[in-house]
C-alpha positions in Angstrom: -19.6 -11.6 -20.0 -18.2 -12.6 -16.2 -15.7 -15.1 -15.7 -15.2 -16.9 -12.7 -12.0 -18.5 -12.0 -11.6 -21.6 -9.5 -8.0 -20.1 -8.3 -7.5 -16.4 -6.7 -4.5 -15.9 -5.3 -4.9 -12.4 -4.1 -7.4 -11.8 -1.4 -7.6 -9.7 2.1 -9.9 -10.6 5.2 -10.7 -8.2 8.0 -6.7 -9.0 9.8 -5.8 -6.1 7.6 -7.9 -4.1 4.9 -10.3 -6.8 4.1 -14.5 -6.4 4.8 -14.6 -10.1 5.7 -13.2 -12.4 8.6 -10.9 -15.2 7.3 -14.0 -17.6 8.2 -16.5 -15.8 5.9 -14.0 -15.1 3.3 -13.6 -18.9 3.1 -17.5 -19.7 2.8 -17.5 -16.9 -0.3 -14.9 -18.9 -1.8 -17.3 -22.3 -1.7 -19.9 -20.0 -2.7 -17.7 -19.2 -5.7 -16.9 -22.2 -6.8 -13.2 -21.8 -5.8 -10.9 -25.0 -5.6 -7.6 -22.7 -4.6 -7.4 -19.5 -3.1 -4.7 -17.4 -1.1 -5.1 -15.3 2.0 -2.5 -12.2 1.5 -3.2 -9.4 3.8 -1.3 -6.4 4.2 2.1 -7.0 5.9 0.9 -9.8 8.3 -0.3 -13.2 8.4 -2.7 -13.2 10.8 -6.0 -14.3 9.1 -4.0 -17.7 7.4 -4.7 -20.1 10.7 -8.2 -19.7 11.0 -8.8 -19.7 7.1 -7.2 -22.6 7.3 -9.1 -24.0 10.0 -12.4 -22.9 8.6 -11.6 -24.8 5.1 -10.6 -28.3 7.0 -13.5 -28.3 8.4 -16.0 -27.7 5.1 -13.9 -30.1 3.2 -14.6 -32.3 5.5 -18.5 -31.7 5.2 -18.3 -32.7 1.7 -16.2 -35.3 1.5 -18.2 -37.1 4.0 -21.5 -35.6 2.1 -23.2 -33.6 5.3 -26.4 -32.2 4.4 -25.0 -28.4 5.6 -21.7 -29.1 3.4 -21.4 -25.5 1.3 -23.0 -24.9 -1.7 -21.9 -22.9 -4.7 -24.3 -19.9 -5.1 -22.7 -17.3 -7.7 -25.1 -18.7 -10.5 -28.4 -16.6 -10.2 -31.5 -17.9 -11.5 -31.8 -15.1 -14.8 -27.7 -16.2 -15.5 -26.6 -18.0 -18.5 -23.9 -20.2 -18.5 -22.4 -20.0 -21.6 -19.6 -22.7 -21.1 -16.9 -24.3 -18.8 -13.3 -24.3 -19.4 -11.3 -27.3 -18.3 -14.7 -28.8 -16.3 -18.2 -29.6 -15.8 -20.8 -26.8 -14.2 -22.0 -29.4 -12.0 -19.4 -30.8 -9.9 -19.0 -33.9 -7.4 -18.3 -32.7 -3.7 -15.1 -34.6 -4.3 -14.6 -31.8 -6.7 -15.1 -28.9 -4.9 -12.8 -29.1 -2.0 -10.6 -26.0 -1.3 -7.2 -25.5 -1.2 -6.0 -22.7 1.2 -2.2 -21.3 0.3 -0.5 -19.6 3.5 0.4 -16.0 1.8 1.0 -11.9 2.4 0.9 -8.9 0.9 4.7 -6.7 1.8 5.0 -3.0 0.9 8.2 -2.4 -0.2 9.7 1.3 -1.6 11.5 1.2 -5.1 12.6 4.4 -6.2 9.7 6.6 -4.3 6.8 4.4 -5.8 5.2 1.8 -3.4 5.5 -1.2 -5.0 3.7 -4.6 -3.2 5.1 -8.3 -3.3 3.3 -11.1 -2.5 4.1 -14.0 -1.2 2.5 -17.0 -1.7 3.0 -20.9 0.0 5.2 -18.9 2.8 5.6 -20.5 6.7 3.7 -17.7 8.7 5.6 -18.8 11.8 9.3 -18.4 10.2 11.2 -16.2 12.4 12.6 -14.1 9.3 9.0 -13.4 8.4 7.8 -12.5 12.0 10.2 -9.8 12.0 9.7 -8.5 9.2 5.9 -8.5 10.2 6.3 -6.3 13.6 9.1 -4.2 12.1 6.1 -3.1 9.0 3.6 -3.0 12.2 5.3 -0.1 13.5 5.6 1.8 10.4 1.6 1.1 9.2 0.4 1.8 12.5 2.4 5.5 12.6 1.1 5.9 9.1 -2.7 5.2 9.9 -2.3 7.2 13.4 -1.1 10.2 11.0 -4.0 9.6 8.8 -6.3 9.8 11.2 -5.2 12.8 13.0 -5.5 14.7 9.0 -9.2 13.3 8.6 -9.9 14.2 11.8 -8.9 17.8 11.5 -10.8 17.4 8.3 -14.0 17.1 10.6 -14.3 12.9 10.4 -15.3 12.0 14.3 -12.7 9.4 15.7 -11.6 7.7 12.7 -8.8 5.9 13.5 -10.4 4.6 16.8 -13.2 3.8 14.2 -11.3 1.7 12.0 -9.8 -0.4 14.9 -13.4 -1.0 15.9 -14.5 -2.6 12.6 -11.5 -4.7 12.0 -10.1 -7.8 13.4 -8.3 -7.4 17.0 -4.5 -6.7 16.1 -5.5 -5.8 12.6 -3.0 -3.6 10.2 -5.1 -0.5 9.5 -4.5 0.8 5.9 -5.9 3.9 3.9 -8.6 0.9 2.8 -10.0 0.8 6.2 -10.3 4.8 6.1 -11.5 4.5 2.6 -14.8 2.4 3.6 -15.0 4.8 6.5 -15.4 7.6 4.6 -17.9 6.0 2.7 -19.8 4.6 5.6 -20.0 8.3 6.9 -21.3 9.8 3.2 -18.4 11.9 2.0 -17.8 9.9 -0.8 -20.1 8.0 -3.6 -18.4 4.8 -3.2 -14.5 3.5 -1.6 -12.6 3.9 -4.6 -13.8 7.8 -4.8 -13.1 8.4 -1.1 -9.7 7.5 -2.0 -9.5 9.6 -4.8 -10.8 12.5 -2.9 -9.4 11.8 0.4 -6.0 9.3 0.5 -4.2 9.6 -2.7 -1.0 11.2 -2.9 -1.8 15.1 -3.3 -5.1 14.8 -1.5 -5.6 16.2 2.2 -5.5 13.0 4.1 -2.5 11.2 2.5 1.0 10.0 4.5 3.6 9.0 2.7 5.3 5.8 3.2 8.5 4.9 3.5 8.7 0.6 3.4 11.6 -1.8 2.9 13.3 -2.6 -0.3 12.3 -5.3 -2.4 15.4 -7.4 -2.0 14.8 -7.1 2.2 10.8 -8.6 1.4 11.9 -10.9 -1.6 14.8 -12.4 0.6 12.1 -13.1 3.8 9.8 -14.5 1.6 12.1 -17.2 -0.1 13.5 -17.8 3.8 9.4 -18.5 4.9 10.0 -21.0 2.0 7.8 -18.7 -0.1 7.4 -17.7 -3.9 7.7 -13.4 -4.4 5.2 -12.4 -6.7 4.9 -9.0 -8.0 1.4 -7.8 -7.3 -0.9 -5.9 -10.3 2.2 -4.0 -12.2 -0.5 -2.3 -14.2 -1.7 -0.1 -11.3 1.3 1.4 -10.6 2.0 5.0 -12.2 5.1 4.1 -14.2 5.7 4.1 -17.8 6.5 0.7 -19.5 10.3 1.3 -19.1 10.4 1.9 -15.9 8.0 -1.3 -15.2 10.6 -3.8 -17.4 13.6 -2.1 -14.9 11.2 -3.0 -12.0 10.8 -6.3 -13.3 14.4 -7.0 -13.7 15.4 -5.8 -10.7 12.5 -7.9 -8.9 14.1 -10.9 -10.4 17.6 -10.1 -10.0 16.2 -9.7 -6.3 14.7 -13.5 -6.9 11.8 -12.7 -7.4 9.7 -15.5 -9.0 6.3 -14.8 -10.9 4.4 -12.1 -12.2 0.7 -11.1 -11.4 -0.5 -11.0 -15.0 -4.2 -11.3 -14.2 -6.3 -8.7 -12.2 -9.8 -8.0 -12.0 -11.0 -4.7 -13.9 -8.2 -5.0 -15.7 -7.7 -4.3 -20.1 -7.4 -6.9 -22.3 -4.2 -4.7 -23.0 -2.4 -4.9 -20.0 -2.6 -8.7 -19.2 -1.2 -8.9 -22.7 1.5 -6.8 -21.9 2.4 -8.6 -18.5 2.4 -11.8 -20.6 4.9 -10.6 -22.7 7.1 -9.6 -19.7 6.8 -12.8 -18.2 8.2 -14.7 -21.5 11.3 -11.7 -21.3 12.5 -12.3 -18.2 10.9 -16.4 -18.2 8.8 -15.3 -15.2 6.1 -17.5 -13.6 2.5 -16.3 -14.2 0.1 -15.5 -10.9 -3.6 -14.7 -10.6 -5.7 -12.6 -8.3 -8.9 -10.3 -7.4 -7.1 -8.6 -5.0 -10.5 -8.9 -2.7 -11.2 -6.8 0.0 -15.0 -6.6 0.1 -18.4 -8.0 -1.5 -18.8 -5.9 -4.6 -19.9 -6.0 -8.3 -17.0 -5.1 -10.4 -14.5 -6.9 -7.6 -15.3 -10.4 -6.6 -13.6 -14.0 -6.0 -12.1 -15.6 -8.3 -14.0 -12.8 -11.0 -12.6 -11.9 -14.5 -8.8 -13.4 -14.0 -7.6 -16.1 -15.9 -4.4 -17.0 -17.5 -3.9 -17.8 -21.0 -2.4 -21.0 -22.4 0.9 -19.9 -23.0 2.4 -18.6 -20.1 3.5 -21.3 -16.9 1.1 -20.6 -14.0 2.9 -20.2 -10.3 1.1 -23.4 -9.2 3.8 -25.2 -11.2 6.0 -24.4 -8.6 7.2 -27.1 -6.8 6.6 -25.1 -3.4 2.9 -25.0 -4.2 3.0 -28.9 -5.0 3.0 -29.1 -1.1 -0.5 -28.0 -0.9 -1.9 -30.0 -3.7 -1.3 -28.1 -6.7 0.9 -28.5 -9.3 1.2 -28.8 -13.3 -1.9 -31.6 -12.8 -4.2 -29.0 -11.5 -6.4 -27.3 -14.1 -7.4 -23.7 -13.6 -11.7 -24.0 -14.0 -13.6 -20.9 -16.0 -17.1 -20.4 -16.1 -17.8 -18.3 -18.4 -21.5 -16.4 -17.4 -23.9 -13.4 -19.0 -26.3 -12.0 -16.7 -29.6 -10.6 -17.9 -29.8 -6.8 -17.6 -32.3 -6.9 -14.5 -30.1 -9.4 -12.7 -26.5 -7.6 -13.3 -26.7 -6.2 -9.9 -26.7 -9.8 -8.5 -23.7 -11.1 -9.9 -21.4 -10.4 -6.9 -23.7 -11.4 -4.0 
């Protein structure tokens, strides 16, 4: 069973780690069926304008019913739709406009474990922001330069000139630009193994990083006007104690909300991260974390919030874009026959 949400509020485009300009990451999310999503790339903001841009523009379309206004496309012909949560399958185009939330992904240090914040409704051209932005430049460009220099020693042919090739102009290069490289080039069966064998801590090819502190990056965000959001909790190696200190310092910080739903993620752990968010009465986010058209990682696939937690668009600062406790998080819940499974994500 697949589940496709209409809100993700976790996704990258090519201005940092992401496979996708901000332009075609917006035509996936039509294609999706996506009424809200969230551009958060690595430590800059740099894809939100044109996303932006890109999503006035096909509102527009089908608002004023153009014959190339997008179409959703995720539903394959061998699918069965199995039923729609708070909605109909077929939709008006009055239906099926998109929202686009200004947002980032920080690194931040918290006690040797790199820990990332989001932040979501921010003002990319606040000054507090913008220096964060160029001071983290510095520090991920040094990092990916020493990355580079390790795979090349490890017989990879200009990789770092490589990954500024195939990225955005003025993009922030991060070990998941290397990791697609190393894929591209056949040293590993798939992105997630070449980190694994390559660019986790341990392995030949990892830098450590030394970012901010949380309070530094929870303290811009709120100045950019901004709700902090602790990104996917589960993936970090820490045991459940140290992740309730983490959350309770994250909200002592001001912190504000909780990324409870992840794609590939147990049933276990968003159970957990609910619980969390009732004990310290935090706010309740969503997000693929999307980098790249793929099977098991896709928009708006296999994250969804249950009934009893309050969702970040609550927020009053997301009632600026549209959102609010009025807008309904959309679920289509899908089974694809065995020969189509390969064609869930395209």
């Amino acid at each position: 069973m697949t589940i496709v949400s209409n809100i993700d509020f976790h996704c990258h485009t090519n201005a940092s780690d992401g496979g996708l300009s901000p332009s075609e990451l917006i035509d996936r999310a039509y294609g999706r069926g996506l009424n809200a999503i969230a551009i958060t790339d690595h430590d800059l903001t740099a894809g939100v304008a044109d996303a932006v841009q890109r999503a006035a523009l096909l509102n527009a379309k089908l608002l004023n019913g153009d014959a190339d206004a997008p179409v959703e496309t995720y539903i394959k012909e061998n699918a069965e739709v199995n039923g729609v949560d708070n909605g109909e399958l077929h939709r008006a185009p009055s239906e099926r406009t998109l929202i686009v939330i200004p947002g980032v992904e920080f690194s931040t240090t918290w006690y040797d474990e790199q820990i990332h914040i989001v932040g979501l409704g921010i003002d990319p051209n606040n000054d507090s922001l913008k220096e964060l932005e160029a001071k983290l430049k510095v520090a991920r460009t040094q990092r990916a330069v020493a990355i580079g220099e390790k795979l090349k020693r490890l017989g990879f042919d200009r990789p770092y000139e490589r990954c500024c090739e195939q990225a955005r102009e003025g993009a922030s290069i991060t070990r998941g630009n290397y990791a697609r490289l190393i894929f591209q080039d056949g040293k590993a069966k798939s992105v997630d193994d070449a980190f694994h064998k390559f660019l986790r801590r341990g392995q030949d090819a990892y830098v450590k990083s030394v970012w901010g502190p949380i309070e530094e990056t929870v303290e811009v965000i709120k100045a950019a006007g901004g709700i902090a959001v602790l990104a996917h909790p589960r993936r970090y190696k820490i045991s459940n104690m140290r992740l309730r200190k983490l959350v309770y310092e994250f909200k002592k910080a001001g912190g504000e909300a909780i990324e409870v739903s992840s794609s590939q993620q147990r049933q276990l752990d968003r159970d957990y991260l609910v619980q969390l968010c009732h004990k310290y009465e935090m706010l309740a986010s969503l997000g693929s974390d999307f980098h790249n058209e793929g099977f098991h990682r896709d928009l708006g696939q296999n994250i969804d919030l249950p009934s009893d937690v309050t969702p970040v668009w609550h927020s009053p600062i997301l009632e600026r874009y549209g959102m609010g406790a009025n807008f309904k998080q959309r679920l289509v819940h899908i089974t694809y026959k065995k020969e189509d499974a390969t064609s869930a994500s395209e």
